[in-house]
C-alpha positions as a Markdown table, in Angstrom:
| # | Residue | x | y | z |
|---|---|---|---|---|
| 1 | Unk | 122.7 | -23.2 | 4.8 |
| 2 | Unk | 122.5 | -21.9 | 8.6 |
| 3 | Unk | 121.6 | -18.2 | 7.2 |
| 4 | Unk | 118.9 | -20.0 | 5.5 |
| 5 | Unk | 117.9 | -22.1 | 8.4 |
| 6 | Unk | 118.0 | -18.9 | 10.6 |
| 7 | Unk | 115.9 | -16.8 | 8.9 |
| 8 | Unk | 113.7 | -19.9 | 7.5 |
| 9 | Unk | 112.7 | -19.7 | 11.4 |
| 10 | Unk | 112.4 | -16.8 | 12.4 |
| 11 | Unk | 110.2 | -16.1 | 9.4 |
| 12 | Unk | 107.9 | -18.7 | 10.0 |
| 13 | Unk | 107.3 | -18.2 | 13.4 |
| 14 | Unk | 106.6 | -14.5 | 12.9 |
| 15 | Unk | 104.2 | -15.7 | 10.2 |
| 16 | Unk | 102.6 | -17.9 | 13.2 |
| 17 | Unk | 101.8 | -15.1 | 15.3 |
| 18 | Unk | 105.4 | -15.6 | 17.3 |
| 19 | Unk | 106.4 | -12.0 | 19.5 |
| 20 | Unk | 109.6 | -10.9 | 17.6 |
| 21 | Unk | 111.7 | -11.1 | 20.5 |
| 22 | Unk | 111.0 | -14.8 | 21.1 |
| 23 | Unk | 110.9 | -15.6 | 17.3 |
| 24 | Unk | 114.5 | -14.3 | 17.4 |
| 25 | Unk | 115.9 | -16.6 | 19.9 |
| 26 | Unk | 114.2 | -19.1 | 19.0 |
| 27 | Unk | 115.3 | -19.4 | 15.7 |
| 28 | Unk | 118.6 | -19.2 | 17.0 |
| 29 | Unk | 118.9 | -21.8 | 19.0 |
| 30 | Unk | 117.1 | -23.9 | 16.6 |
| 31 | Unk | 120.7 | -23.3 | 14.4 |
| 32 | Unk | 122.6 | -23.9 | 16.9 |
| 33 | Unk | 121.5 | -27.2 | 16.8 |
| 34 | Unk | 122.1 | -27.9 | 13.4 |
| 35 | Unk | 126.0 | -26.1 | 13.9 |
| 36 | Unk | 128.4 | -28.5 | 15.2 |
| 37 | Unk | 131.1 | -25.5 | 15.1 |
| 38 | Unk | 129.1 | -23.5 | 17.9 |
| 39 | Unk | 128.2 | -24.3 | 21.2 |
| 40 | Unk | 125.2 | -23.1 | 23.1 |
| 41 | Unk | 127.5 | -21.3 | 25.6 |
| 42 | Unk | 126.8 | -18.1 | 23.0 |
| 43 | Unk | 123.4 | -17.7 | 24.7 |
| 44 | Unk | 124.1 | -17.2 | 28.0 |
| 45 | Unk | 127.0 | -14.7 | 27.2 |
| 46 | Unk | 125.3 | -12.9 | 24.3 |
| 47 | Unk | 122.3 | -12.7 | 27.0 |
| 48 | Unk | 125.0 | -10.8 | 29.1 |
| 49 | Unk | 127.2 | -8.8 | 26.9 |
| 50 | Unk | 123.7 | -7.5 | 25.6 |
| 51 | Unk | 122.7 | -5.4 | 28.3 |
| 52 | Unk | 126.5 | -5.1 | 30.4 |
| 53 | Unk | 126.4 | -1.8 | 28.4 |
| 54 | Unk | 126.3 | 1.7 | 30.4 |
| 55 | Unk | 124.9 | 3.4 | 27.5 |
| 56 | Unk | 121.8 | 1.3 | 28.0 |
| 57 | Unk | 120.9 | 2.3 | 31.6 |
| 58 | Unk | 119.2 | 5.5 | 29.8 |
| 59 | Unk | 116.6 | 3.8 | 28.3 |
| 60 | Unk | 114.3 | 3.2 | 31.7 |
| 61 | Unk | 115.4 | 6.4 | 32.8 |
| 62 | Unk | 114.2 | 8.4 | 29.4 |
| 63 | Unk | 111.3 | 5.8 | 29.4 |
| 64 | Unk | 110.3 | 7.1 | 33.7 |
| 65 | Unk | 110.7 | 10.7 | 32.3 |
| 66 | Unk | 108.4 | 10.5 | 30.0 |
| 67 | Unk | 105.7 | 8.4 | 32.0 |
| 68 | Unk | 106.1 | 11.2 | 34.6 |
| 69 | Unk | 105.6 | 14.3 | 32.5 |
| 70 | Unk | 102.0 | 13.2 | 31.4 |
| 71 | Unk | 101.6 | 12.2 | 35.2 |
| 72 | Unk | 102.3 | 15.6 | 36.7 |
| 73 | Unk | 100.3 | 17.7 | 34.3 |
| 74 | Unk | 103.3 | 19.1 | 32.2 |
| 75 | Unk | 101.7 | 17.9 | 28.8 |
| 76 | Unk | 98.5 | 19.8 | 29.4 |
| 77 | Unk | 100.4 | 22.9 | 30.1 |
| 78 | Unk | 102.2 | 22.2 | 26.9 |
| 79 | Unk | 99.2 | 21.9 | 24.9 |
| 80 | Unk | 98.0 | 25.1 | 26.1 |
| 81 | Unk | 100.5 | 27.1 | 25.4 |
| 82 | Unk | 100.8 | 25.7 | 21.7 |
| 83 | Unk | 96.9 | 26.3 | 21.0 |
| 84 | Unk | 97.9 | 29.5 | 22.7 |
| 85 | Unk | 101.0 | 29.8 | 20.3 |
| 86 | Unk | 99.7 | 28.6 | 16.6 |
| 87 | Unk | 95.9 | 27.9 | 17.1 |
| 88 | Unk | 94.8 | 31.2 | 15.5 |
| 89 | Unk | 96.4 | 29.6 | 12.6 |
| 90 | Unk | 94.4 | 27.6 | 9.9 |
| 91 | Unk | 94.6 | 24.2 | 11.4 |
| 92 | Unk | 95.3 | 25.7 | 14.4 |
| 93 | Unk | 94.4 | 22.7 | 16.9 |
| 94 | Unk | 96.6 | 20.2 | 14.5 |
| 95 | Unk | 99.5 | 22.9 | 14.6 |
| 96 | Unk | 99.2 | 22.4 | 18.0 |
| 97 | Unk | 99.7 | 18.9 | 18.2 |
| 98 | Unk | 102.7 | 19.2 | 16.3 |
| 99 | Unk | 104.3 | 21.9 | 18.2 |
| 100 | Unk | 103.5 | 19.8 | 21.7 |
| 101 | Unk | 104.8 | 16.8 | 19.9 |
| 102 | Unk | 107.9 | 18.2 | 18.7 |
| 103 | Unk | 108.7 | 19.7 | 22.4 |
| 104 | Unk | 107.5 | 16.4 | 24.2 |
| 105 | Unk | 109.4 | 14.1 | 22.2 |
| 106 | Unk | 112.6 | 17.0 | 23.3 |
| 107 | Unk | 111.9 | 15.4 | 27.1 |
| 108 | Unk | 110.6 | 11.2 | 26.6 |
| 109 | Unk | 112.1 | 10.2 | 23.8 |
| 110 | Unk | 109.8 | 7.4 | 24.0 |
| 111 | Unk | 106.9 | 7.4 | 21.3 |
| 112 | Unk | 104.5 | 5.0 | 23.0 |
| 113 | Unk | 104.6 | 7.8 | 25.3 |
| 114 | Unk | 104.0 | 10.5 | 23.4 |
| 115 | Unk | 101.5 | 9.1 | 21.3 |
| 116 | Unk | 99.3 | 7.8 | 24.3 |
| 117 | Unk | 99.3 | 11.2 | 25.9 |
| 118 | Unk | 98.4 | 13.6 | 22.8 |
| 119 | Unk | 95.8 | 10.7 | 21.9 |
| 120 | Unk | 93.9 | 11.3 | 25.1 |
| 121 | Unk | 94.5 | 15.3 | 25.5 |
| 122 | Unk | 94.1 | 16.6 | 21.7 |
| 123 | Unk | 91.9 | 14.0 | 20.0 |
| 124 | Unk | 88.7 | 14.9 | 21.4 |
| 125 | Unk | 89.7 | 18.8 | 21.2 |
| 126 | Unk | 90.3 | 18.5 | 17.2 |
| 127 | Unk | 87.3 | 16.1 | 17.2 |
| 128 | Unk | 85.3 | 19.2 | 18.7 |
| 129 | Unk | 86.9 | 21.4 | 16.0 |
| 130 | Unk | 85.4 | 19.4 | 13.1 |
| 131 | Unk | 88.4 | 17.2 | 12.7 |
| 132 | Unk | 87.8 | 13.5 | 11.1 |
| 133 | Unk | 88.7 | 11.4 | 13.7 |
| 134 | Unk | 90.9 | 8.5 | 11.4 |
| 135 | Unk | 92.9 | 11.8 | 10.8 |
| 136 | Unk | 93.3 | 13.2 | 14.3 |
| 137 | Unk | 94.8 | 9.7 | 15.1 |
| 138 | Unk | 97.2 | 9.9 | 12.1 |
| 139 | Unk | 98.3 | 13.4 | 12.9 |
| 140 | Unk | 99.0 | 12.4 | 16.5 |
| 141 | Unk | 100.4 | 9.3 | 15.8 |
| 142 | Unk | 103.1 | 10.3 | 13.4 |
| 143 | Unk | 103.5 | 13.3 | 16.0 |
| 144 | Unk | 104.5 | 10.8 | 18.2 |
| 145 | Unk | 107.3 | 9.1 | 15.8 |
| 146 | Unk | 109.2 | 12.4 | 16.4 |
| 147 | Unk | 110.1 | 11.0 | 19.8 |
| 148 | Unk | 112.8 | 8.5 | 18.4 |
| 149 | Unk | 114.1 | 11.5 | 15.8 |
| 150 | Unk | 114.2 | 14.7 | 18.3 |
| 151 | Unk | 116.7 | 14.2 | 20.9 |
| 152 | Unk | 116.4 | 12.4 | 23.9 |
| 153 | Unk | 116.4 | 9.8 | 21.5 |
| 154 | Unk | 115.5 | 5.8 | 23.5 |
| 155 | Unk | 116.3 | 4.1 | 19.5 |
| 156 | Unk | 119.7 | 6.3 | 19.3 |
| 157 | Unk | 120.6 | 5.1 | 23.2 |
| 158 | Unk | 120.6 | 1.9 | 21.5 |
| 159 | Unk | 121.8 | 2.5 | 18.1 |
| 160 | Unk | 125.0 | 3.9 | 20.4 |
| 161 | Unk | 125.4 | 1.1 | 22.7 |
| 162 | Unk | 125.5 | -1.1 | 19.3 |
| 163 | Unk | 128.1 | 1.1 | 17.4 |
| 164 | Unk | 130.0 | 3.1 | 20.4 |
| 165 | Unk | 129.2 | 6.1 | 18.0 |
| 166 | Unk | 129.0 | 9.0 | 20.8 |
| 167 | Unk | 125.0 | 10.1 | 21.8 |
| 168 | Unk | 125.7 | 13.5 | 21.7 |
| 169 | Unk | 126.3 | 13.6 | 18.4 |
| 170 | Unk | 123.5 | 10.9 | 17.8 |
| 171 | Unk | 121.2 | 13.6 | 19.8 |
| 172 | Unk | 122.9 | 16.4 | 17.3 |
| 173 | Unk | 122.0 | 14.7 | 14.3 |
| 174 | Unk | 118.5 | 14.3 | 15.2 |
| 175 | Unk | 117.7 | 18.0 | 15.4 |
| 176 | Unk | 117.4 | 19.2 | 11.9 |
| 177 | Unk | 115.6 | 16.6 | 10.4 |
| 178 | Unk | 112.9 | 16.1 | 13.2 |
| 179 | Unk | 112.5 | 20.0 | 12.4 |
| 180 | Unk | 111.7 | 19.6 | 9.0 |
| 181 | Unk | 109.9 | 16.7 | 9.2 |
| 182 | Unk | 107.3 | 19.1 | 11.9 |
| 183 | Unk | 107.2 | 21.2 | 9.5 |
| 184 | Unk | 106.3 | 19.1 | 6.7 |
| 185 | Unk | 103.4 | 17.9 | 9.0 |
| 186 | Unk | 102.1 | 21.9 | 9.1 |
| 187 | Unk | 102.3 | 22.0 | 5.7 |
| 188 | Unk | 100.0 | 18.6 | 5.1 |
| 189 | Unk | 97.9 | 19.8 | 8.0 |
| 190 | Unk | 97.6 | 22.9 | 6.7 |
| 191 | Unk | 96.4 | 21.4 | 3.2 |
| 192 | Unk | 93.5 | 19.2 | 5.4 |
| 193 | Unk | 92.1 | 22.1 | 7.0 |
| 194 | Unk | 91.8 | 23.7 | 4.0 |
| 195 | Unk | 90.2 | 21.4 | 2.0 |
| 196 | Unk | 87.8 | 20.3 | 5.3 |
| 197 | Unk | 86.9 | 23.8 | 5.9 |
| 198 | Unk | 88.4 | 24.0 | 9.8 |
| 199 | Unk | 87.3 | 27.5 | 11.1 |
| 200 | Unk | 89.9 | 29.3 | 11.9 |
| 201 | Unk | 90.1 | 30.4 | 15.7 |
| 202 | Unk | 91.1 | 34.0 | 17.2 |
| 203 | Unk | 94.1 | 35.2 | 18.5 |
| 204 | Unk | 94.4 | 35.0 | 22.5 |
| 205 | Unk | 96.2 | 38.1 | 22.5 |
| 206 | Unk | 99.8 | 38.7 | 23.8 |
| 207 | Unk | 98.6 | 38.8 | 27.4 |
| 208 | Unk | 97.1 | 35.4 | 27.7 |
| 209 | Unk | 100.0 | 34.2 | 25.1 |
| 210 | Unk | 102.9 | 35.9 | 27.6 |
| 211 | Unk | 101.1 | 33.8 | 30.6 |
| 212 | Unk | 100.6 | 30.6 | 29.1 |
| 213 | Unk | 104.6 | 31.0 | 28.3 |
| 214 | Unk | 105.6 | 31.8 | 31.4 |
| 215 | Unk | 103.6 | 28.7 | 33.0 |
| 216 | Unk | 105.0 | 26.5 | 30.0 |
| 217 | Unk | 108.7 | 27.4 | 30.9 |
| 218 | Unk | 109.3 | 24.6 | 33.7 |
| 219 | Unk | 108.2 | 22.3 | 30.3 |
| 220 | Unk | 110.2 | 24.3 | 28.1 |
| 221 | Unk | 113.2 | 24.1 | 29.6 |
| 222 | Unk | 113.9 | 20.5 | 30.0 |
| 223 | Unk | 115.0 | 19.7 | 26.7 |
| 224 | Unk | 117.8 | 22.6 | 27.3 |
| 225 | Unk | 118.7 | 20.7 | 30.6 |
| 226 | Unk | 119.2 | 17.0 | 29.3 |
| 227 | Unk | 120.8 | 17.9 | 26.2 |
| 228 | Unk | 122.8 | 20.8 | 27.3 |
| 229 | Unk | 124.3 | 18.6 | 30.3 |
| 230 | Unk | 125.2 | 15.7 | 27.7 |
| 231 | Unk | 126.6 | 18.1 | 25.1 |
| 232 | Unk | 128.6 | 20.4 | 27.8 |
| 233 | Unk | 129.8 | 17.0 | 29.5 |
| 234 | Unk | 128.5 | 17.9 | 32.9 |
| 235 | Unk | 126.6 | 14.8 | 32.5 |
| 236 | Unk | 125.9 | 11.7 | 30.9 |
| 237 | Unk | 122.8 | 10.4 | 29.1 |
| 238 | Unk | 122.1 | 7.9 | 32.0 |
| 239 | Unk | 122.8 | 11.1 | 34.2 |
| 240 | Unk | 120.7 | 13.3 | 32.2 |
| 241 | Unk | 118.0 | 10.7 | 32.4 |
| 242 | Unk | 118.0 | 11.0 | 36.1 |
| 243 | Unk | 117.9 | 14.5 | 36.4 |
| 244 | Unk | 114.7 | 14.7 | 34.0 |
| 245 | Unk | 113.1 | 12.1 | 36.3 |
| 246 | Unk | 113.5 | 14.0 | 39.5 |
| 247 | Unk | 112.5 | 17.4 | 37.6 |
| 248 | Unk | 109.4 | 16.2 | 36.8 |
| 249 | Unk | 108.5 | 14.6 | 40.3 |
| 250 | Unk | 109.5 | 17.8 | 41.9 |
| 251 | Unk | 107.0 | 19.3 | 39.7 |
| 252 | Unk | 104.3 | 17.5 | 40.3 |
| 253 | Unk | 104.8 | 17.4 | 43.7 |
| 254 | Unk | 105.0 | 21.1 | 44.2 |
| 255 | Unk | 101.9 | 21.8 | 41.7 |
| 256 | Unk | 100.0 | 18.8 | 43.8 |
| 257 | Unk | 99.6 | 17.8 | 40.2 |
| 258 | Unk | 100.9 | 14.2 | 41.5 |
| 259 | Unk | 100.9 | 12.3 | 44.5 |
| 260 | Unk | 103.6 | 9.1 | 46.0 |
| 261 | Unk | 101.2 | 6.9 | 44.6 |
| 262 | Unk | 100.9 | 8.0 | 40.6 |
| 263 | Unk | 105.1 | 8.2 | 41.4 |
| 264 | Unk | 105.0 | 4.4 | 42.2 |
| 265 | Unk | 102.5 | 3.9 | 39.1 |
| 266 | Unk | 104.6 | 5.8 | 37.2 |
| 267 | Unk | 107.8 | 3.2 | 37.9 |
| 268 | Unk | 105.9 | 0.0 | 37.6 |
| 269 | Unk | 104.8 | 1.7 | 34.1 |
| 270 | Unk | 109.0 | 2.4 | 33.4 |
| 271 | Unk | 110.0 | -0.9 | 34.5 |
| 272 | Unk | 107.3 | -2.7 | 32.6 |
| 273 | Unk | 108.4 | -1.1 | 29.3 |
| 274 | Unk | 112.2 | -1.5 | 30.2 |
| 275 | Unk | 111.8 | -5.1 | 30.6 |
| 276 | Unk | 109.6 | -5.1 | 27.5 |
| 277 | Unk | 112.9 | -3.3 | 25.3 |
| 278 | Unk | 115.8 | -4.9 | 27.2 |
| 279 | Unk | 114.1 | -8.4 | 25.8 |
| 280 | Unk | 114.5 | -7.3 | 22.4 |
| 281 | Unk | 117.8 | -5.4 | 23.1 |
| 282 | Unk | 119.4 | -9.2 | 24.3 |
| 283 | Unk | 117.4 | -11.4 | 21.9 |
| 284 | Unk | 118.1 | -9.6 | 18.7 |
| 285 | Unk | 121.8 | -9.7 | 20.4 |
| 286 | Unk | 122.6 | -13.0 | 19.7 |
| 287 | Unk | 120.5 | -13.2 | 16.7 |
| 288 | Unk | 122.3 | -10.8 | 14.9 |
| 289 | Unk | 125.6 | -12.5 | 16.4 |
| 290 | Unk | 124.7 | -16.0 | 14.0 |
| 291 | Unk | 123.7 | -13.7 | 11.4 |
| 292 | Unk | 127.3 | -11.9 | 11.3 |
| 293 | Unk | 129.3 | -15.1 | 12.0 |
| 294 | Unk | 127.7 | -17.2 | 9.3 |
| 295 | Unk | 128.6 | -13.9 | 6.8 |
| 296 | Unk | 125.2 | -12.5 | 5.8 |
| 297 | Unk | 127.3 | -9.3 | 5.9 |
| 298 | Unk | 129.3 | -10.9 | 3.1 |
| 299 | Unk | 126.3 | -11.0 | 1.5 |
| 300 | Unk | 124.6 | -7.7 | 1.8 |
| 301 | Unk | 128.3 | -6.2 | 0.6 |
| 302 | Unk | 128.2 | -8.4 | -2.9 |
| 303 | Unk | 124.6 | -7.7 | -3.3 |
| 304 | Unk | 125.4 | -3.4 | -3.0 |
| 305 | Unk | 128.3 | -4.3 | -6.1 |
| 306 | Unk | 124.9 | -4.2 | -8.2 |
| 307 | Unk | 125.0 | -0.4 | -7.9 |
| 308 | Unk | 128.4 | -0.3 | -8.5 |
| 309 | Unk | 129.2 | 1.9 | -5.9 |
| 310 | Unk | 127.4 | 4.5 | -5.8 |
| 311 | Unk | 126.6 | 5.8 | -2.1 |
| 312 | Unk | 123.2 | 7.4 | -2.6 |
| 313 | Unk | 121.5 | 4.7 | -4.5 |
| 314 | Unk | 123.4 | 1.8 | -1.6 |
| 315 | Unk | 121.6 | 3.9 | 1.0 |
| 316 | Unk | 118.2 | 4.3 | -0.6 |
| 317 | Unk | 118.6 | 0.2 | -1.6 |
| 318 | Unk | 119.2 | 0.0 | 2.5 |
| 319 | Unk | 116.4 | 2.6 | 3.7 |
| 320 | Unk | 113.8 | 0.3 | 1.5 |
| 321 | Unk | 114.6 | -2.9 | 3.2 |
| 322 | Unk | 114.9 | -1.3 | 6.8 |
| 323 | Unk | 111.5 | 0.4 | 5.9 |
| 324 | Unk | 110.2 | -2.8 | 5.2 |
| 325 | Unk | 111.6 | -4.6 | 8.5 |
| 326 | Unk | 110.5 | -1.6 | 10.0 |
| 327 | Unk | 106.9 | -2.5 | 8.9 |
| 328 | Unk | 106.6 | -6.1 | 10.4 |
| 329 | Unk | 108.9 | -5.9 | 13.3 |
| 330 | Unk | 109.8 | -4.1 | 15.9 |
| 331 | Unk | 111.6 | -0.9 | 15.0 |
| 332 | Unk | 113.8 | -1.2 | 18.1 |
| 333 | Unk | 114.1 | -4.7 | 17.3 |
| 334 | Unk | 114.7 | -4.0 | 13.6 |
| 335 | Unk | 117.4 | -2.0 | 14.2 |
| 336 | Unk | 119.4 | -4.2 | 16.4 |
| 337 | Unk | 119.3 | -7.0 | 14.3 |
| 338 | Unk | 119.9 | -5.3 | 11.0 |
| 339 | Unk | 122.5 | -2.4 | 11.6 |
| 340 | Unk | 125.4 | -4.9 | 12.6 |
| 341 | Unk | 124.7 | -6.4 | 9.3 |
| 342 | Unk | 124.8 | -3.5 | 7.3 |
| 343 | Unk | 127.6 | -1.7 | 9.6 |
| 344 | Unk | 130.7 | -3.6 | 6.8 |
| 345 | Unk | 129.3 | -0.9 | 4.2 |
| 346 | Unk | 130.6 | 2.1 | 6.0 |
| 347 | Unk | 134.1 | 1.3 | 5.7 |
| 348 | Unk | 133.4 | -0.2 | 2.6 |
| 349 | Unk | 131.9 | 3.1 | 1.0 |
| 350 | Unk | 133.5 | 5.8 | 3.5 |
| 351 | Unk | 130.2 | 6.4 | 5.1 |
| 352 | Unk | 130.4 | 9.2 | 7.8 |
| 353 | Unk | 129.1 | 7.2 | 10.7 |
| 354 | Unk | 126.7 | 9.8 | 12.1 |
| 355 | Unk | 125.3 | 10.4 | 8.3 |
| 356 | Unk | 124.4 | 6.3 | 8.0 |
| 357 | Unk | 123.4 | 6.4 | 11.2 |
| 358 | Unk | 120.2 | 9.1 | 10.8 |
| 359 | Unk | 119.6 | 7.4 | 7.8 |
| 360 | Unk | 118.8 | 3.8 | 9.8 |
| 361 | Unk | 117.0 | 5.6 | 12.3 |
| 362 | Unk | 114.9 | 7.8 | 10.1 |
| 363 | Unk | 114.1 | 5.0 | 7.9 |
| 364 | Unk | 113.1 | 2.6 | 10.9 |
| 365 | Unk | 111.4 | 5.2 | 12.9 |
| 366 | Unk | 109.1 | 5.9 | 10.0 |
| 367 | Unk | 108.6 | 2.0 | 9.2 |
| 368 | Unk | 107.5 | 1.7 | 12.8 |
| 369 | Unk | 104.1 | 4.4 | 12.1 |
| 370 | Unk | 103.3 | 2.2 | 8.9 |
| 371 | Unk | 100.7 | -0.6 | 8.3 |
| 372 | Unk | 100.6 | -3.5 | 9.4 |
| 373 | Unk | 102.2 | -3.3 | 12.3 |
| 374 | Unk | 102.2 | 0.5 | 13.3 |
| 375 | Unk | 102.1 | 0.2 | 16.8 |
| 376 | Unk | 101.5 | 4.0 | 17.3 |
| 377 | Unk | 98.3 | 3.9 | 15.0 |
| 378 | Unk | 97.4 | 1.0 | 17.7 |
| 379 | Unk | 97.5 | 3.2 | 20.7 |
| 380 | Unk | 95.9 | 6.3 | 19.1 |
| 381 | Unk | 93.2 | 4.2 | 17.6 |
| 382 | Unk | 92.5 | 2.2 | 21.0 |
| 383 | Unk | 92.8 | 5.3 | 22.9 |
| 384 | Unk | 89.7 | 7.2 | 21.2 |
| 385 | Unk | 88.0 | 4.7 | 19.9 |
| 386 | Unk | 88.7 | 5.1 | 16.3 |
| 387 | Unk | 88.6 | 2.0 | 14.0 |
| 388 | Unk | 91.9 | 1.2 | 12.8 |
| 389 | Unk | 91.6 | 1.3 | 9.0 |
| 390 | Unk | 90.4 | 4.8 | 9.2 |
| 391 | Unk | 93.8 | 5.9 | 10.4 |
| 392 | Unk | 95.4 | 3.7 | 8.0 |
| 393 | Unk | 93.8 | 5.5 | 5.3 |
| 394 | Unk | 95.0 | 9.1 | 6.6 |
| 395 | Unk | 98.4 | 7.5 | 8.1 |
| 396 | Unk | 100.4 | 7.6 | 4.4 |
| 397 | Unk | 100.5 | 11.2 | 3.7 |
| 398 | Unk | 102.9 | 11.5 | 6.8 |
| 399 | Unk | 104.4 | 8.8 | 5.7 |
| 400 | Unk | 105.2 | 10.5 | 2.5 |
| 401 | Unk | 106.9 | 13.8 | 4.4 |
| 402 | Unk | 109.2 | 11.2 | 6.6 |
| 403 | Unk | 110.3 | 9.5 | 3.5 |
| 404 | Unk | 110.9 | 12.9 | 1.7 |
| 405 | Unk | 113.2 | 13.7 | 4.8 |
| 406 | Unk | 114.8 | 10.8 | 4.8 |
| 407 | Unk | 115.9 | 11.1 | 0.6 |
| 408 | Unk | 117.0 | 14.8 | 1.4 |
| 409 | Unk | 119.3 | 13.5 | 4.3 |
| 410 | Unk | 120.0 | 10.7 | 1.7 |
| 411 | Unk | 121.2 | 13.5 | -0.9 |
| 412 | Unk | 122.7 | 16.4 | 1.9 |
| 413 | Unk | 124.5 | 15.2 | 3.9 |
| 414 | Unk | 125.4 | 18.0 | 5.8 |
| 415 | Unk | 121.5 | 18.3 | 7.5 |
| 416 | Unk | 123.0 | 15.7 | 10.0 |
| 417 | Unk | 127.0 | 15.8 | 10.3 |
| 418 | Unk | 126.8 | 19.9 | 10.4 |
| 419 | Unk | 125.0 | 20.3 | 14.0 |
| 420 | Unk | 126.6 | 17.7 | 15.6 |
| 421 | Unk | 130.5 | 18.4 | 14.6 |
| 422 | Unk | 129.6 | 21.9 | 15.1 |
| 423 | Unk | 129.1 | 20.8 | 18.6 |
């Protein structure tokens, strides 16, 4: 009865236009009144417990990082040195994009933040090479979901704060299948400029390629600094976050690509997307709190006894309904609302942790670049100008290479748990 009451709710107020955030705590307290056996007191606590987590103070930190590299310039030095890299390829402009998405998303981990800066810089340059635009926006937009996948990772700072499952590993995980997922991307891009006739642009040569190297190495090398201080334990995420903040001001300050005032912009910016995450973070908090104590976990374990048991077809059951939370809802929100509930069936089925883990996050992230909500097809779209259901129509065969990811983590294990334990 209060499960039903719950999500009876929250349903209907997302239906009515409600922001997830405040559907979910609305709905809540709206049970609480109808549950003599709880008292309101669970608010105010969960509202606490929800963000007294140290795990958490990453998330402005990775979200100022990433507001700061397209400040200072680094992202246009990036881009550069990828046309200069793969641009002589077939496609070459929309390899591009996806090498400078794969490395940016190695610094931000945000994907609002990625997606908004390759919108701006690589749009109108593929839209100069004969590129449709409904398909630039797709490419860049799904470039842009690698963020969450390739570590620094702001969805597996959170996935960790909700489990206590180590972020190293978490960032481990993410390597290999944001990887092939990249190069699934080539391969569909490589099929579109094909069959759109894209001319094919000349080599720079090895000079101009060495230069625009050497220039991209300050960019290049933060990955190696966040994620080699977390894995060799010289610092944490948090720590790691700070460092990549105060790298990339001292970069733009010393290439004058900045000034104290873009720095200031640049922390309203973080603060304002913090605030905007941390309300989901508490919200779906308690939420999922009534959602475990009235046993919908119970539930979802008697309704995986209909596959009698076998792991790969419980996990692709799961990946379907997380893709289609992921679709209406928030991914970040999504995933803190839904994992608790489906965290019983890891013990149940002897689930490596790490494994189910890549699986919830490759299966959200992806559900979070689809119709109808597909906030990254938003920004590219409102960024350039490009009506929405032309990217909507190009958006799916991207979809199709994350899903194909996601089944071959689903069947092999071992492109997840081997990096990190290996670590």
């Amino acid at each position: 009865m209060m499960l039903a009451i719950l999500f009876g709710v929250f349903f209907l107020l997302l239906f009515l236009g409600m922001p997830v955030a405040y559907g979910m705590v609305i709905s809540s307290v709206i049970t609480l009144l109808f549950d003599s056996s709880l008292t309101g007191i669970i608010i105010p606590q969960k509202l606490f417990t929800g963000m007294d987590s140290f795990s958490l103070m990453a998330v402005p930190f990775f979200m100022l990082a990433g507001t700061l590299m397209e400040k200072s310039g680094i992202t246009d030095i990036l881009v550069n040195w990828a046309k200069s890299l793969v641009g002589h390829f077939k496609g070459g402009v929309g390899h591009a994009t996806i090498v400078t998405g794969v490395v940016m998303a190695g610094v931000s981990g945000s994907a609002n933040a990625d997606t908004s800066a390759l919108s701006s810089i690589l749009v109108p340059i593929m839209r100069k090479d004969g590129y449709d635009d409904g398909y630039s926006c797709a490419l860049v937009s799904s470039c842009g979901a690698l963020g969450p996948i390739i570590p620094p990772s702001i969805m597996m700072v959170l996935y960790s704060g909700v489990t206590s499952i180590a972020i190293g590993k978490l960032f481990m995980a993410g390597v290999v299948p944001g990887l092939i997922i990249a190069l699934g991307y080539m391969l569909v891009n490589a099929i579109y400029a094909r069959r759109a006739n894209i001319v094919k642009s000349k080599f720079v040569g090895w000079k101009t390629l060495g230069h625009d190297t050497l220039r991209a190495v300050p960019a290049l090398i933060m990955p190696v600094i966040i994620i080699g201080g977390i894995l060799s334990g010289a610092t944490t995420a948090t720590e790691a976050g700070v460092i990549a903040c105060v790298y990339s001001i001292i970069y733009g300050l010393i290439r004058k690509t900045m000034n104290v005032n873009q720095v200031w912009e640049c922390f309203k910016d973080a603060v304002h997307g913090t605030t905007n995450c941390m309300i989901v973070v508490v919200f779906a908090g308690i939420f999922g709190t009534l959602a475990t104590n009235y046993n919908l976990s119970k539930v979802v374990l008697a309704a995986s006894q209909v596959f009698h048991g076998n792991p790969y077809l419980i996990l692709i059951f799961i990946s379907i309904i997380l893709y289609i939370a992921g679709m209406f809802i928030d991914s970040n929100a999504a995933m803190l609302m839904l994992v608790p509930i489906f965290t019983p069936l890891i013990a149940e089925y002897g689930f490596d942790p790490i494994y189910f883990a890549m699986v919830c996050i490759l299966t959200l992230d992806m559900g979070g670049m689809s119709p109808p909500v597909g906030l990254l097809m938003y920004i590219s779209a409102s960024i350039t100008d490009t009506p929405l259901e032309k990217v909507v129509k190009n958006i799916f065969q991207f979809i199709a290479v994350n899903y194909s990811v996601t089944l071959l983590v689903i069947f092999i294990p071992a492109l997840v748990t081997w990096l990190p334990y290996l670590m």
